[in-house]
N, CA and C atoms as a LAMMPS dump frame, in Angstrom:
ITEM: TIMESTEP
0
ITEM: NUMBER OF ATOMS
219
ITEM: BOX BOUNDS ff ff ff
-5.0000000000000000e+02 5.0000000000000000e+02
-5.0000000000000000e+02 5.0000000000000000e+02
-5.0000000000000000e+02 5.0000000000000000e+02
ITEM: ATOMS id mol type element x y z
1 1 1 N 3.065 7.43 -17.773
2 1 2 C 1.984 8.004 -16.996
3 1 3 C 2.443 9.362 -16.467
4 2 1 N 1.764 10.192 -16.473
5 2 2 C 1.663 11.518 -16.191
6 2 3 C 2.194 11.604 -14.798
7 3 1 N 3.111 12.419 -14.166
8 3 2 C 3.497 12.517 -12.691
9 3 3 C 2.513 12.916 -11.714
10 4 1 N 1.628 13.637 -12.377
11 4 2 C 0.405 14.029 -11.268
12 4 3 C -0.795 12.774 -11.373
13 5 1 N -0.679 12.243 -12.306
14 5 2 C -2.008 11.036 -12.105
15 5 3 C -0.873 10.362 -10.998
16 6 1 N 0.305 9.91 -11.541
17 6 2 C 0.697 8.75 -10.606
18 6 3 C 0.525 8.894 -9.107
19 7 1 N 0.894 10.236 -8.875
20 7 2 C 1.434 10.625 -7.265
21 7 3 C -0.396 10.222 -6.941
22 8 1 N -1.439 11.22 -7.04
23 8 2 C -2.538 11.03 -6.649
24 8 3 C -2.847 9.611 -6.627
25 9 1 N -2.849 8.643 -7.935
26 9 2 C -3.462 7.647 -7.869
27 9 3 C -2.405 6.748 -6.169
28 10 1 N -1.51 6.651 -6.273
29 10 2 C -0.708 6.314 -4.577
30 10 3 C -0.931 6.924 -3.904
31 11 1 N -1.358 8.187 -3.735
32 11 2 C -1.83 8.537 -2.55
33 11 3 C -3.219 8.042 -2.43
34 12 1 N -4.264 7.575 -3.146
35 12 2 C -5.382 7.401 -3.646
36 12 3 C -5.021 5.835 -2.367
37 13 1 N -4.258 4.989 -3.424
38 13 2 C -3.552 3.531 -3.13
39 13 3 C -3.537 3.698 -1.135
40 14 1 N -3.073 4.57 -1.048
41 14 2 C -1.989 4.608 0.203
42 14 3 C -3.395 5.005 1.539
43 15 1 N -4.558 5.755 0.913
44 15 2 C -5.455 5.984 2.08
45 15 3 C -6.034 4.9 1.907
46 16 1 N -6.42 4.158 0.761
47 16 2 C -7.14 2.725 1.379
48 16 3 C -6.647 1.786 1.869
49 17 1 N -5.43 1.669 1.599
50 17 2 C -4.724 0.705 2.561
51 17 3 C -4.839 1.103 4.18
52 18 1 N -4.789 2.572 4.432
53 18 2 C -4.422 2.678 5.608
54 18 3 C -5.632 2.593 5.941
55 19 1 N -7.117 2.729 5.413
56 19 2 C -8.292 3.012 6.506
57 19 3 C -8.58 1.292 6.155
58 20 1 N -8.516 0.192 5.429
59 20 2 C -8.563 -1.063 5.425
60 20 3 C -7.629 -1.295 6.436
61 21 1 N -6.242 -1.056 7.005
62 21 2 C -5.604 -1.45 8.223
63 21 3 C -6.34 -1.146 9.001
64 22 1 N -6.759 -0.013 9.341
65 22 2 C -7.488 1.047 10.632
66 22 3 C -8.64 0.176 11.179
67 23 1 N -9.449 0.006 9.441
68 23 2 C -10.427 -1.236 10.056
69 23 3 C -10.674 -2.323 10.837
70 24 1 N -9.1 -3.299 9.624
71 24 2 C -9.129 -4.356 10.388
72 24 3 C -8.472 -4.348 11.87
73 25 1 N -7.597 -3.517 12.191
74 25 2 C -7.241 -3.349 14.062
75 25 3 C -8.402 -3.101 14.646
76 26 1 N -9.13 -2.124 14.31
77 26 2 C -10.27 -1.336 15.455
78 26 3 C -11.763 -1.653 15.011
79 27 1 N -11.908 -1.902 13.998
80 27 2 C -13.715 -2.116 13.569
81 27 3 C -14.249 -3.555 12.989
82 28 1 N -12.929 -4.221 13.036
83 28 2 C -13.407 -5.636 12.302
84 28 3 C -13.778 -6.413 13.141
85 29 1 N -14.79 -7.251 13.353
86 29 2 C -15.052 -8.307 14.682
87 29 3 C -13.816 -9.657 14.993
88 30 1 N -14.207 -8.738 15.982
89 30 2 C -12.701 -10.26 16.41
90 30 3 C -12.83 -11.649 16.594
91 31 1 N -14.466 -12.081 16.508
92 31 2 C -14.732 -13.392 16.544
93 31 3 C -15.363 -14.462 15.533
94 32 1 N -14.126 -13.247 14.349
95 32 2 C -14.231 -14.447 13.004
96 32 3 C -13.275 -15.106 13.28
97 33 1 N -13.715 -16.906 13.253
98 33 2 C -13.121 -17.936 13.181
99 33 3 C -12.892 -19.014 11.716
100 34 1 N -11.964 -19.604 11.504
101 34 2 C -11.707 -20.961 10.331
102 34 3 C -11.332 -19.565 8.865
103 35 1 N -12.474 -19.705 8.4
104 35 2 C -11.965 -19.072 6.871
105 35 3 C -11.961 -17.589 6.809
106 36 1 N -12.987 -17.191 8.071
107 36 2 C -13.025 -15.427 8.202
108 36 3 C -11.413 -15.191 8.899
109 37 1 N -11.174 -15.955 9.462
110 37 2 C -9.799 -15.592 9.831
111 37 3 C -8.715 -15.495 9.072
112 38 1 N -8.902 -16.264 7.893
113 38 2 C -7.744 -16.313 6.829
114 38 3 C -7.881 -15.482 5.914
115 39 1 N -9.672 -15.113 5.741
116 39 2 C -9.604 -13.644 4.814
117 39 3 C -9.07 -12.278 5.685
118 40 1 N -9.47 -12.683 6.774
119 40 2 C -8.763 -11.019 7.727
120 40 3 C -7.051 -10.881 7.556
121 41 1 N -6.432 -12.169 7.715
122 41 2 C -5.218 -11.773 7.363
123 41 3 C -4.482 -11.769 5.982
124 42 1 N -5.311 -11.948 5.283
125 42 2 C -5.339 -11.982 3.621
126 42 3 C -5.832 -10.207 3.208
127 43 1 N -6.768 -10.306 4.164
128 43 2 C -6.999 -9.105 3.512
129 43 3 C -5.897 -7.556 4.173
130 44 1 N -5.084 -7.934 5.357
131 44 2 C -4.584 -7.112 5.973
132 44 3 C -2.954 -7.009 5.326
133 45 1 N -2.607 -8.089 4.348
134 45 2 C -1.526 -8.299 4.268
135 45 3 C -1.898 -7.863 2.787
136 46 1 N -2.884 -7.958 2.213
137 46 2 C -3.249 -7.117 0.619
138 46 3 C -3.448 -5.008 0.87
139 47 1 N -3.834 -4.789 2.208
140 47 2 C -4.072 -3.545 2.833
141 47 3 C -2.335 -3.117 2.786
142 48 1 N -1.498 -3.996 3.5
143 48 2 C -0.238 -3.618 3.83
144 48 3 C 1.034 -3.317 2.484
145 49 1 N 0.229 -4.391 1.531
146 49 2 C 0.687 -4.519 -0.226
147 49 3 C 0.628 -2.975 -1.127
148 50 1 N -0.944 -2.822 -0.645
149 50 2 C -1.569 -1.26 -1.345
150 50 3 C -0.754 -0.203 -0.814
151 51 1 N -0.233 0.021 0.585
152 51 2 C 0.355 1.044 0.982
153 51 3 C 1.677 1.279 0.661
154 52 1 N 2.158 0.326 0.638
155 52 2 C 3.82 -0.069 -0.274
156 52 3 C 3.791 0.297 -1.755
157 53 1 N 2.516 -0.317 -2.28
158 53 2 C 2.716 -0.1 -4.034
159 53 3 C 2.437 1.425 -4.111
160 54 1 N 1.231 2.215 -3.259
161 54 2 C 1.299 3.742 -3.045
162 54 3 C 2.304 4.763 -3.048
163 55 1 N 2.994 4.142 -1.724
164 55 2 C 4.638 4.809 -1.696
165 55 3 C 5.577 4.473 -2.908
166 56 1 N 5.526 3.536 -3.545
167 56 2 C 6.253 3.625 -4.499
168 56 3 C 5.543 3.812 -5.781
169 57 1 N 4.529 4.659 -5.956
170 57 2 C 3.912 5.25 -6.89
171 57 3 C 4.382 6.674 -6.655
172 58 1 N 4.325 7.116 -5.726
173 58 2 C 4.081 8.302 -5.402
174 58 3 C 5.772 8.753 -5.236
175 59 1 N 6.628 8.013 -4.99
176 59 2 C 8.267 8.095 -5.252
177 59 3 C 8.635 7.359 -5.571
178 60 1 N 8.337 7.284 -7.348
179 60 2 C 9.104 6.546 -8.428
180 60 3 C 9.693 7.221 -9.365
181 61 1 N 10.53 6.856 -9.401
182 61 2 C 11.673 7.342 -10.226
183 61 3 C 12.428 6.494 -11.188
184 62 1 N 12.655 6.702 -12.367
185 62 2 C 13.096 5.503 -13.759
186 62 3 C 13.928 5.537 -13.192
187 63 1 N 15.003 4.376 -13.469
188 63 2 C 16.113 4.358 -13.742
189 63 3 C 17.253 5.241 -14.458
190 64 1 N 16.902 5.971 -15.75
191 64 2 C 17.488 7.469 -16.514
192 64 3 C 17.64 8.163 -15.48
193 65 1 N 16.422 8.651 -14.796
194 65 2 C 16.787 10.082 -13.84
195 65 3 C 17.015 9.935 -12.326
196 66 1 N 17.828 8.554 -12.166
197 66 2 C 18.404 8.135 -10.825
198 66 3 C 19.763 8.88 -10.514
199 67 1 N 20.251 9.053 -9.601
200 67 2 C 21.291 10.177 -9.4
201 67 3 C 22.391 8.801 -9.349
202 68 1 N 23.449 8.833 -9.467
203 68 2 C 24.683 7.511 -9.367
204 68 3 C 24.852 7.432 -7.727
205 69 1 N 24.675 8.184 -7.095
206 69 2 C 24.808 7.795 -5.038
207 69 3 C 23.411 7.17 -5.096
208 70 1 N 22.549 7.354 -5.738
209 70 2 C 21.488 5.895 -5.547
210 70 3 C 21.651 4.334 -5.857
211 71 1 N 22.283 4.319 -6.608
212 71 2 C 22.609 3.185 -7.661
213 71 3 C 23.872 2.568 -6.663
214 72 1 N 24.656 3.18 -5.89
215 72 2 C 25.935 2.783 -5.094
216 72 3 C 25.031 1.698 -3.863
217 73 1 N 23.834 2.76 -3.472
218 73 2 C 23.395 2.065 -2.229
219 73 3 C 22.765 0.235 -2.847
């Protein structure tokens, strides 16, 4: 994959995760109970997934063009 699709598509990744977090803290109703409660933290912990797989879209690097003081850590 092309370095400029990847970076965009994680940064792409990385704002929906963060405005799906933003949501669920500040705009989601707080008085879902039983199964709305298990999708809110299902869905906050899939929000928290997207922002991780983003960052590591957006600074990925093969294995070939790893420097050897990376590979030590």
């Amino acid at each position: 994959m092309d370095k400029g699709i990847r970076r965009m598509a994680g940064v792409i990744l990385m704002v929906a995760g963060i405005a799906c977090d933003v949501w669920l803290g500040f705009g989601a109703p707080n008085d879902w109970d039983g199964a709305a409660r298990v999708l809110r933290f299902g869905l906050g912990l899939a929000a928290t997934g997207a922002i991780t797989w983003g960052a590591g879209l957006i600074f990925w690097q093969p294995k070939a063009e790893r420097s050897e003081a990376a590979d030590v850590a």
